[in-house]
C-alpha positions as CSV (number, residue, x, y, z in Angstrom):
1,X,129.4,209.9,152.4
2,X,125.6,211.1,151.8
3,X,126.9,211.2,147.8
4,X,127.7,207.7,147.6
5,X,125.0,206.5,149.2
6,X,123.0,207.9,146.3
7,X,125.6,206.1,144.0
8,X,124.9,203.1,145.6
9,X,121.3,202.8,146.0
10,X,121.2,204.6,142.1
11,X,123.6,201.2,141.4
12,X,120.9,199.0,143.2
13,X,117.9,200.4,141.3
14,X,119.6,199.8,137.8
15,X,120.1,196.2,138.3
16,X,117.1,195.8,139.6
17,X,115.1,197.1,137.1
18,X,116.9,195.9,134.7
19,X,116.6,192.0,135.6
20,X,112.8,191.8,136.1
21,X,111.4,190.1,133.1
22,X,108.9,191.4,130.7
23,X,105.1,190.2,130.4
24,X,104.0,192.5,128.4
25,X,104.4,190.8,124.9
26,X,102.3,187.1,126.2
27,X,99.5,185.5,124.7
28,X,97.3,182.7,125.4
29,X,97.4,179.7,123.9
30,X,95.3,176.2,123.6
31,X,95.4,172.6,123.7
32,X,92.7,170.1,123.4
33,X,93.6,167.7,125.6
34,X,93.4,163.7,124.7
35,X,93.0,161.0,126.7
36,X,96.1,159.9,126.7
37,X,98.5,160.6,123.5
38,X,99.3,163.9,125.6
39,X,103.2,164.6,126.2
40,X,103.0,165.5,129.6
41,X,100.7,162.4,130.9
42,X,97.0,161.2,130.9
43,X,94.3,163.2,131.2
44,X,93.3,161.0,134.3
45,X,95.9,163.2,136.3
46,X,95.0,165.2,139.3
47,X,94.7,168.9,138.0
48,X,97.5,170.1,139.8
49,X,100.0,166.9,138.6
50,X,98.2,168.2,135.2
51,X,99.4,171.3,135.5
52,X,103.0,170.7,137.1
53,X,103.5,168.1,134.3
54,X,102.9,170.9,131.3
55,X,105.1,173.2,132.9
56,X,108.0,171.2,133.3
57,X,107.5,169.8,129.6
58,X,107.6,173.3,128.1
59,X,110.1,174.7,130.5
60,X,112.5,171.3,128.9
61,X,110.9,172.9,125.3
62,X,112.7,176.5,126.4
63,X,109.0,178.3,126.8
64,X,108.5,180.2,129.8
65,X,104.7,179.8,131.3
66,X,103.7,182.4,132.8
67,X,100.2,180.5,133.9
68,X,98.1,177.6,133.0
69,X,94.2,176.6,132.8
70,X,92.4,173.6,133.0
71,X,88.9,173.7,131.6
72,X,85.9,171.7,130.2
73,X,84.9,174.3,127.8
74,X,85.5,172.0,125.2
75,X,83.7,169.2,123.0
76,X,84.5,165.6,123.8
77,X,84.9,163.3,120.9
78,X,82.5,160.4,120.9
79,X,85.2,157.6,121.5
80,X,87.4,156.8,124.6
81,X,90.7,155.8,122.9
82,X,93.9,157.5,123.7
83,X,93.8,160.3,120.5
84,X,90.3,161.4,121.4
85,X,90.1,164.3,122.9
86,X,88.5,164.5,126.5
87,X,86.6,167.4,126.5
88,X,88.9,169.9,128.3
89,X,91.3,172.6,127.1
90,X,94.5,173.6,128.5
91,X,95.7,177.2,128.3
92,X,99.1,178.6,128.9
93,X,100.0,182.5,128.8
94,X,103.5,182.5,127.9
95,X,105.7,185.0,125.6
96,X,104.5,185.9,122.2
97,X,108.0,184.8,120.9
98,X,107.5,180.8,121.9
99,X,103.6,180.5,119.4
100,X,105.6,178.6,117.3
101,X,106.9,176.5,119.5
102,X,103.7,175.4,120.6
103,X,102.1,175.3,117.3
104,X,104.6,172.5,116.8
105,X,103.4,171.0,120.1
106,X,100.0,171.0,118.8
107,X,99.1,174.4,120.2
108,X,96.6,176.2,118.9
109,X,95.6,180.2,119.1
């Protein structure tokens, strides 16, 4: 009795261990974010819609996010039409295998 026990909980570590993903190989990426020529909405979105929205577009693309930042670190352009960008960045940490992916998407590291 006591030896399969072991067996068992011995089965129950394997799996475990052996289905929990990897985020060791991620990188950050960027994205200066427009006014509104942005695939996953205006920039006039709550932060959290914002956010929500980028996921859900890159999940469809196949990238896993692992996080995502919102920040005015960047340089707005000097015009207000929709390809101008607004001044923030959006980052997302996701695995190093989807950069070119993104780079497609207009990514940038």
């Amino acid at each position: 009795m006591k030896k399969m026990l072991i067996i068992i909980l011995s089965l129950i570590g394997m799996i475990t261990f052996n289905s929990c993903e990897k985020i060791t190989d991620t990188v950050w990426v960027y994205y200066d974010e427009t006014y509104c020529t942005d695939s996953w909405g205006k920039s006039s979105l709550t932060e959290k819609e914002k956010k929500n929205n980028i996921e859900s577009y890159l999940d469809n693309l196949g990238v896993k996010v692992f996080k995502v930042k919102i920040s005015e670190e960047g340089t707005p352009d000097s015009c207000f039409s929709c390809g101008c960008k607004s001044g923030n960045i959006i980052k997302c940490k996701i695995k190093e295998k989807d950069i070119d992916i993104l780079i497609n998407e207009g990514f940038y590291q």
